[in-house]
N, CA, C and O atoms as a CHARMM CRD file, in Angstrom:
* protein
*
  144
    1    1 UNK  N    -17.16100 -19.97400   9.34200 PROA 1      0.00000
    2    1 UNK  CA   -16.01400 -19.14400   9.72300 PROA 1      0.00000
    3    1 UNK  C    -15.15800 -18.80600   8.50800 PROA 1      0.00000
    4    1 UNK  O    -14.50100 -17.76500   8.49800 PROA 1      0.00000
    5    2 UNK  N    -15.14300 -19.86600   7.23100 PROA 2      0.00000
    6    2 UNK  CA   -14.15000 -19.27700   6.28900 PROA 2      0.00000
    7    2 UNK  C    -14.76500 -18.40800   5.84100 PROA 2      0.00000
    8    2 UNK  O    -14.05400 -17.40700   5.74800 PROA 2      0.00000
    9    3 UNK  N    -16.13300 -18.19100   5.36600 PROA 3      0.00000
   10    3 UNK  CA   -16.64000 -17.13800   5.01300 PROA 3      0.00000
   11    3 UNK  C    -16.17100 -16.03500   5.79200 PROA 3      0.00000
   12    3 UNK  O    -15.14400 -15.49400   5.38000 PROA 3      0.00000
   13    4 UNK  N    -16.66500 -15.61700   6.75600 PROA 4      0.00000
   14    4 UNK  CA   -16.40100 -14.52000   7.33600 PROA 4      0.00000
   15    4 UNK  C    -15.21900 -13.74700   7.48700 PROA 4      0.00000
   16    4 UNK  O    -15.02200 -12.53500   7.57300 PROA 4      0.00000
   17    5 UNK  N    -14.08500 -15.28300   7.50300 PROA 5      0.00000
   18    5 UNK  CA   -12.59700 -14.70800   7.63600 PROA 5      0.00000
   19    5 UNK  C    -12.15800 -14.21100   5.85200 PROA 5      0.00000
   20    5 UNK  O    -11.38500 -13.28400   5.61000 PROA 5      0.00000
   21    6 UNK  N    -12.85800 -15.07500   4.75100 PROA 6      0.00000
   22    6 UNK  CA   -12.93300 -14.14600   3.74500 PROA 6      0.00000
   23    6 UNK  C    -13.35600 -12.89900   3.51700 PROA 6      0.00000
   24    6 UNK  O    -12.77400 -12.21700   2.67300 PROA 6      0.00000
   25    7 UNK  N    -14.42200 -12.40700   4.22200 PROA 7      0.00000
   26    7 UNK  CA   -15.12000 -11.05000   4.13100 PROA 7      0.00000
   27    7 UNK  C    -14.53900 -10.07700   5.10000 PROA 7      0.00000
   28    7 UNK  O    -15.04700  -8.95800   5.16800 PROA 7      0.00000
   29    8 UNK  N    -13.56200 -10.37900   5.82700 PROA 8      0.00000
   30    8 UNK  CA   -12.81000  -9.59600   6.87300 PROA 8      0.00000
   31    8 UNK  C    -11.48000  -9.29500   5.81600 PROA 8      0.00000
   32    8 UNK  O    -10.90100  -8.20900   5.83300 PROA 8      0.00000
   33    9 UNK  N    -11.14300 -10.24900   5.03400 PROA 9      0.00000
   34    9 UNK  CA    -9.27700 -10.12600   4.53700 PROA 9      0.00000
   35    9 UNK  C    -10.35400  -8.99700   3.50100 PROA 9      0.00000
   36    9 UNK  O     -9.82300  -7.93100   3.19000 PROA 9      0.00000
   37   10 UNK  N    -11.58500  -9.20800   3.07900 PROA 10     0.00000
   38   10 UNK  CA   -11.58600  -8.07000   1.54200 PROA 10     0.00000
   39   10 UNK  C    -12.08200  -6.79800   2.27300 PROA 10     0.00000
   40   10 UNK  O    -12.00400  -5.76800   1.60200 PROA 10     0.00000
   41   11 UNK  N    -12.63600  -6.67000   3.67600 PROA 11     0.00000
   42   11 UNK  CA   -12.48900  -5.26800   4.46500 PROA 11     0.00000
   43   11 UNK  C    -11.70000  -5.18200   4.58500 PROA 11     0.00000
   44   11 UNK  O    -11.33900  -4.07600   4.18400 PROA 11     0.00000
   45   12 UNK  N    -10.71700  -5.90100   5.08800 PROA 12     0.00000
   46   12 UNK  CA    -9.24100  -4.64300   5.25500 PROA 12     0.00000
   47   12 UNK  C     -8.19500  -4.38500   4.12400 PROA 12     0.00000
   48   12 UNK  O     -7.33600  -3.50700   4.20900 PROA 12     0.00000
   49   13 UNK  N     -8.37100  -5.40500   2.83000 PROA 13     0.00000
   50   13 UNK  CA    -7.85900  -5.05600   1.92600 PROA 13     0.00000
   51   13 UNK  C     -8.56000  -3.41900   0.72200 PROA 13     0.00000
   52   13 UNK  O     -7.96400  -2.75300  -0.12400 PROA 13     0.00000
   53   14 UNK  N     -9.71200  -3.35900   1.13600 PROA 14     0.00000
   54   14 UNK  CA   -10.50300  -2.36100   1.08600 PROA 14     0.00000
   55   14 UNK  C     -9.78400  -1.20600   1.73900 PROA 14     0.00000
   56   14 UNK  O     -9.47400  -0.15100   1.18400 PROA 14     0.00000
   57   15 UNK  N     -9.56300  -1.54500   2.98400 PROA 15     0.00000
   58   15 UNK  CA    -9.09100   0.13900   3.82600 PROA 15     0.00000
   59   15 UNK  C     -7.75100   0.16500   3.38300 PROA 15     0.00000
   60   15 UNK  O     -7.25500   1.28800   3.28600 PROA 15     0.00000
   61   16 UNK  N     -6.87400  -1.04900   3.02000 PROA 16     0.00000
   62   16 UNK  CA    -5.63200  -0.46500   2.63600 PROA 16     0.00000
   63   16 UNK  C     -5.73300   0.19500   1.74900 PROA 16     0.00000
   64   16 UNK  O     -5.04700   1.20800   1.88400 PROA 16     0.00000
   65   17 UNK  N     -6.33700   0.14900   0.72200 PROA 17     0.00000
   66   17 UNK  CA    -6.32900   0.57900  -0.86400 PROA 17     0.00000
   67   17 UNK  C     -6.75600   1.89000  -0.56400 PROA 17     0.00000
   68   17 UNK  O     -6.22000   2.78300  -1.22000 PROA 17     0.00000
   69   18 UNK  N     -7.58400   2.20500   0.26500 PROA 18     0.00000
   70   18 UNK  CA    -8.43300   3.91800   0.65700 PROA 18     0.00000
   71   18 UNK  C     -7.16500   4.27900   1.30300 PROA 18     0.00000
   72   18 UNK  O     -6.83800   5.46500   1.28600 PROA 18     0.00000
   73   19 UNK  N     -6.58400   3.61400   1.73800 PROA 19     0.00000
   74   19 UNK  CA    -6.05300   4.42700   2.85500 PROA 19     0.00000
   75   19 UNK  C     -4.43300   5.01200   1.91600 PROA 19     0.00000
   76   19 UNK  O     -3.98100   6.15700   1.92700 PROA 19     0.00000
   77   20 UNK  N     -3.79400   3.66800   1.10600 PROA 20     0.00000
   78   20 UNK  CA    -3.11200   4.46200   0.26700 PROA 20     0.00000
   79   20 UNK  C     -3.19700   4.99100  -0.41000 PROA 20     0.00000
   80   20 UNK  O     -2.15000   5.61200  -0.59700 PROA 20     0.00000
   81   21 UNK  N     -4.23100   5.31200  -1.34100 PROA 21     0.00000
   82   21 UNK  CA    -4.85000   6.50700  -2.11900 PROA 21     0.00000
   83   21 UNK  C     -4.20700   7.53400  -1.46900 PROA 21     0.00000
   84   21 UNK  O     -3.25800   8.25300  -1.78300 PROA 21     0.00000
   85   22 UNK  N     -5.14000   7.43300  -0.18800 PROA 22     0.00000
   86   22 UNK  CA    -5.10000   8.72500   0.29500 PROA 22     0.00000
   87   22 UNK  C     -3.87400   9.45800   0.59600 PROA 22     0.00000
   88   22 UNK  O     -3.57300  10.62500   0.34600 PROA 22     0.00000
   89   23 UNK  N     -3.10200   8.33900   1.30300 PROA 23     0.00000
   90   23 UNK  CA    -1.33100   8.74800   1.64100 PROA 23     0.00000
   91   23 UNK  C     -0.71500   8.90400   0.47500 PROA 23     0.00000
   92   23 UNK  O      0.42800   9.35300   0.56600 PROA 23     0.00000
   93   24 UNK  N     -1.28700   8.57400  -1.07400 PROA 24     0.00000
   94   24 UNK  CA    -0.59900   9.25000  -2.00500 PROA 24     0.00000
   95   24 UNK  C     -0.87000  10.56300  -2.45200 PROA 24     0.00000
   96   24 UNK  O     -0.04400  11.36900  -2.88200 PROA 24     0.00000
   97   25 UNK  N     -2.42700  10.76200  -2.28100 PROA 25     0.00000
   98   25 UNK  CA    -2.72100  11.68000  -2.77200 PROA 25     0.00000
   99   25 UNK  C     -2.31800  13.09200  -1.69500 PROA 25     0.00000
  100   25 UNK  O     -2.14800  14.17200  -2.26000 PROA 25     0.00000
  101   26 UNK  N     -2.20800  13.03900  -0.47300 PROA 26     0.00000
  102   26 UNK  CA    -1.33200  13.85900   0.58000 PROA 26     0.00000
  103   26 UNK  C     -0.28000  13.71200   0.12000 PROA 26     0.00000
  104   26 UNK  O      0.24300  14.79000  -0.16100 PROA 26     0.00000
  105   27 UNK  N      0.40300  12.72500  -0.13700 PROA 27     0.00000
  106   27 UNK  CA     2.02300  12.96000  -0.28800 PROA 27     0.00000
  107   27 UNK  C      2.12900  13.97500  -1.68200 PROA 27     0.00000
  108   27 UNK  O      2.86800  14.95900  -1.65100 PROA 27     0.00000
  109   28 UNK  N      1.42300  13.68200  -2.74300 PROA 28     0.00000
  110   28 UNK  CA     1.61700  14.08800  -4.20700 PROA 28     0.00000
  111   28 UNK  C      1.16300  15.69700  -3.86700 PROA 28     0.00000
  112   28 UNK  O      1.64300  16.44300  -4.72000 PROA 28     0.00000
  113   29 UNK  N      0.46900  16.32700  -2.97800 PROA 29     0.00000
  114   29 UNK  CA    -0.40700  17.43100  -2.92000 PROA 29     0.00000
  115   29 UNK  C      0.96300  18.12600  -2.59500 PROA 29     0.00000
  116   29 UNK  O      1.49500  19.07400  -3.17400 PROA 29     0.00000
  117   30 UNK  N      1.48300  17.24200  -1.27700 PROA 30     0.00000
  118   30 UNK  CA     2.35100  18.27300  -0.18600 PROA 30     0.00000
  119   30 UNK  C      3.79900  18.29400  -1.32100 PROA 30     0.00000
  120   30 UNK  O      4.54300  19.27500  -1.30000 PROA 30     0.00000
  121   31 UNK  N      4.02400  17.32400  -2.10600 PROA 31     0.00000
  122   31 UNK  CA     5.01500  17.76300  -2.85000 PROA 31     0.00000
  123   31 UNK  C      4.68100  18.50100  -3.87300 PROA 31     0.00000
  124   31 UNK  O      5.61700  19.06000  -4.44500 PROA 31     0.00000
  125   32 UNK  N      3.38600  18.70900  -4.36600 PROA 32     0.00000
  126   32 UNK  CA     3.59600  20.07400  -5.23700 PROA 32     0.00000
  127   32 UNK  C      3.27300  21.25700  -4.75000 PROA 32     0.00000
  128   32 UNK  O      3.27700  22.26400  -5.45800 PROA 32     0.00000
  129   33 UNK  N      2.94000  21.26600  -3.41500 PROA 33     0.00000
  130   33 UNK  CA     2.93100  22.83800  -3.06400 PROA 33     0.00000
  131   33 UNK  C      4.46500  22.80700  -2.73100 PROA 33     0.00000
  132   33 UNK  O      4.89200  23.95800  -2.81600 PROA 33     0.00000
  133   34 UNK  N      5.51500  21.86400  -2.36300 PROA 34     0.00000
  134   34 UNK  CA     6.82600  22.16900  -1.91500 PROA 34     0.00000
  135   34 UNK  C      7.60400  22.67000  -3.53100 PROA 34     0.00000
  136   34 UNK  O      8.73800  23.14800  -3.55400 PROA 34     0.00000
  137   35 UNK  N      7.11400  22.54400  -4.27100 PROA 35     0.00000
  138   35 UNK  CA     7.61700  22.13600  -5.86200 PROA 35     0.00000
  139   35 UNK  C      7.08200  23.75900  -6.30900 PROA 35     0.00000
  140   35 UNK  O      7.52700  23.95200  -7.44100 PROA 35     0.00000
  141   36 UNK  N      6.49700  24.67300  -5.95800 PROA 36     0.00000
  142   36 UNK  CA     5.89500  25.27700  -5.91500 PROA 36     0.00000
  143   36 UNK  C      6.22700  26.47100  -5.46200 PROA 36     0.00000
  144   36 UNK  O      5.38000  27.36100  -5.38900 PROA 36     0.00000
């Protein structure tokens, strides 16, 4: 079980990291078309 509960915390530490990319890279887009 610790295994697994290790390989679950580095999947979702995985989707955070994609996932804020991504909400930066939307945020940074939508402020330079507003900049724009």
């Amino acid at each position: 079980r610790g295994e697994w509960r290790l390989g679950l915390s580095d999947i979702l530490l995985n989707i955070y990291i994609v996932v804020n990319k991504s909400i930066n890279t939307l945020q940074y887009k939508s402020h330079h078309e507003l900049n724009r």
